[in-house]
C-alpha positions, 0 to 999 in steps of 0.5 A: 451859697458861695454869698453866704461863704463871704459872710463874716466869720461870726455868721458862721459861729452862730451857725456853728453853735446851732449845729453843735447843739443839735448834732449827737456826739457819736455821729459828730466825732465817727463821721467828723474825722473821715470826712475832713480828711477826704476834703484836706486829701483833695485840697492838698493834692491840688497844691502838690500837683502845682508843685510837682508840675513846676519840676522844682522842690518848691515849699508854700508858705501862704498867698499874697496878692493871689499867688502862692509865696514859696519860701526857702529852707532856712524860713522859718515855716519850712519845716511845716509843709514837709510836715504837713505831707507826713500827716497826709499819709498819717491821716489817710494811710496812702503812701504816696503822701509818704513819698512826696513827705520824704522829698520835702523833708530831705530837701530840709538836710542842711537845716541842721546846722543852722545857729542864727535863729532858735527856730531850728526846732520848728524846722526840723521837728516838723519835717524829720521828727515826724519821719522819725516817728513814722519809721525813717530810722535815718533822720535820727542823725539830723535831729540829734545835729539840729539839737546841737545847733539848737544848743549853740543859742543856749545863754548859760546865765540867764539859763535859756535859749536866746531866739533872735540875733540882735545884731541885724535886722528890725531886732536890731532897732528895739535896744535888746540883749538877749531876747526870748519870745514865747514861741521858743517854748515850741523848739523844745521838743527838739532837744527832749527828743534828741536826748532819747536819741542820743543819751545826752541830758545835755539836751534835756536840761537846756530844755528844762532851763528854759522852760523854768525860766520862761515859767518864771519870767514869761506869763503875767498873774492872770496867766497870759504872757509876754511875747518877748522877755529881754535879759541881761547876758552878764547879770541874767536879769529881765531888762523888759517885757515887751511884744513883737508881734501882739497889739502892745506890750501890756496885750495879750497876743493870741498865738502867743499864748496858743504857743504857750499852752502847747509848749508847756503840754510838752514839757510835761509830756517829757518830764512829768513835772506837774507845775507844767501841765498846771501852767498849760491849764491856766493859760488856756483858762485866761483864753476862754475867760476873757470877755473877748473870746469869741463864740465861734472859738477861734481867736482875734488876734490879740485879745486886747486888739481895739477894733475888736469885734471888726479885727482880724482872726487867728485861724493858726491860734485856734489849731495850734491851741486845739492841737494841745488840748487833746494833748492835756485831754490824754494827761488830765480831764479827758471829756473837758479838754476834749470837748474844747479841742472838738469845738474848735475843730468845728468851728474850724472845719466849717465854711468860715474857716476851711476853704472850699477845694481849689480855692485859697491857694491849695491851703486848708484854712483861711484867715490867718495872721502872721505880724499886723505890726509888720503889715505881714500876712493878714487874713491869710492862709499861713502853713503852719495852721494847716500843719497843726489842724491836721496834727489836731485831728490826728491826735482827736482820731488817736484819742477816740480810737484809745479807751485809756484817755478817759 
């Protein structure tokens, strides 16, 4: 067994498919659900153990040369851990998931005042928006603050948020002005929610400008997108189009568009606006289209990589991407996006993808990419696939237990 574990991930999908198809639907959604949950119930006490035996407040982002990298609070992953324990206790009902979300996310406070990245959102929705919903009345303030700081990046002009500075760093090498990156599209759920809170449209409608402009300016005619759109500060105009993260600018990266999808779902969760969810649908057309899709369901990382079928794959795409299907699923065409989002949860729930307990360094999911550009975190377990696998099969249990989607 543990031979064939270090078997390709394709060997898997073909299992996977077999699998698929001859296991009842009934049976694979009543037993899938609990059983994922005991096995991510296993491995992610073995990773706080680690932690809480340290005597310090440490927060895992992934694994590099064999050890646990831990990151401070202003990375802009560390929200995703803290956010990570409040599906534990989401998904399991014990409260000492509950106790442990609590410390990780407090330890985040000062994050609401942090204007020199968009990530922000990321950072504190995760962590205290999460509390919030779950009953933590007291994280109103932080969420409110960090919608503020949020807002400071808002460049009226152009009419959106601007993600990078692009006064230091490698942003500062690429001749840039005002860059947005697909991933923005993320942070906005952060200030609809800060609205509600507060009563501020203000909030609201930074969001929708962006979202407008980021539909405008962002997504190609096939209906992939850019990774970065450059504009002008004086004239609002694009100066270019260009990636970061992706194989090259004209290529199709793959988390950026799982962001994309996800992204656009919100913005129509919070306002009703039909183009939208039109958008949301179409990007995730362009994913399974594309004659680089593979059969196990869970992306390359670039969809125009050139070694593909030898490059390396996304397991954060696939999460973050099967998370807003059953999002859409509880909008529009239930058994369509349903039954997409129950294959790639499949698919990531198998041995290809989700580690063995004690193995991969306390992280559910293996074979993650951060930036190959950058030569940063590839094939490796990343925080925030976690996090969104398990907001995944949250909103997969949610939706079966509620006959309203269908």
């Amino acid at each position: 067994m543990e031979n064939l574990r270090k078997l390709k991930p394709i060997f898997w999908g073909t299992m996977l498919l077999l699998v698929v198809a001859c296991t009842p639907k009934q049976s694979m959604n009543s037993d899938f659900v609990s059983g994922t949950i005991r096995l991510a119930d296993a491995q992610e006490k073995l990773q706080v153990k680690k932690i809480e035996e340290s005597g310090k407040i440490l927060n895992p982002r992934t694994v590099s040369g064999g050890e646990v990298k831990y990151v401070g609070r202003e990375d802009w992953t560390s929200g995703f851990f803290p956010g990570t324990m409040w599906y534990m206790y989401e998904l399991t009902g014990d409260t000492l998931w509950r106790g442990y979300a609590r410390k990780y996310t407090e330890a985040l406070d000062s994050v609401k005042y942090l204007t020199w990245h968009h990530d922000v959102g990321f950072m504190v929705e995760c962590s205290f928006g999460n509390g919030l919903r779950l009953g933590e009345n007291e994280y109103r303030d932080v969420i409110v603050q960090a919608a503020k700081s949020l807002s400071s990046r808002f460049r009226p002009v152009p009419g959106i948020i601007q993600s990078w500075n692009v006064n230091r760093g490698w942003q500062s090498q690429r001749g840039w002005e005002c860059p947005v990156i697909i991933d923005n599209m993320m942070n906005l759920e952060l200030l609809f929610n800060a609205t509600r809170l507060s009563g501020d449209s203000t909030f609201y409608n930074i969001a929708v400008s962006h979202a407008n402009q980021t539909l405008k300016n962002q997504y190609r005619a096939d209906n992939s997108c850019y990774h970065v759109v450059d504009y002008s500060l004086s004239s609002g105009e694009v100066r270019s189009r260009e990636t970061a993260q992706g194989y090259a600018h004209e290529s199709s990266w793959a988390r950026g568009q799982a962001w994309g999808i996800y992204g656009f779902a919100v913005c129509y969760r919070e306002t009703r606006d039909l183009r939208y969810l039109a958008q949301a649908k179409k990007a995730f057309e362009f994913i399974i289209s594309h004659k680089n899709f593979p059969a196990d369901f869970v992306p390359y990382w670039d969809f125009d990589a050139p070694g593909i079928p030898d490059e390396p794959r996304d397991a954060s795409a696939a999460a973050i991407m099967a998370s807003a299907l059953y999002e859409i699923a509880g909008f529009d065409n239930y058994s369509y996006y349903k039954e997409w989002a129950d294959k790639i949860m499949q698919s990531l729930a198998s041995p290809a993808y989700f580690a063995e307990t004690g193995e991969n360094g306390g992280f559910l999911l293996m074979h993650s990419v951060g930036s190959i550009p950058h030569g940063q975190e590839i094939d490796v377990p990343l925080n925030y696939a976690d996090y969104y696998f398990l907001e995944a099969l949250k909103r997969k249990r949610d939706l079966e237990n509620k006959t309203d989607f269908r």
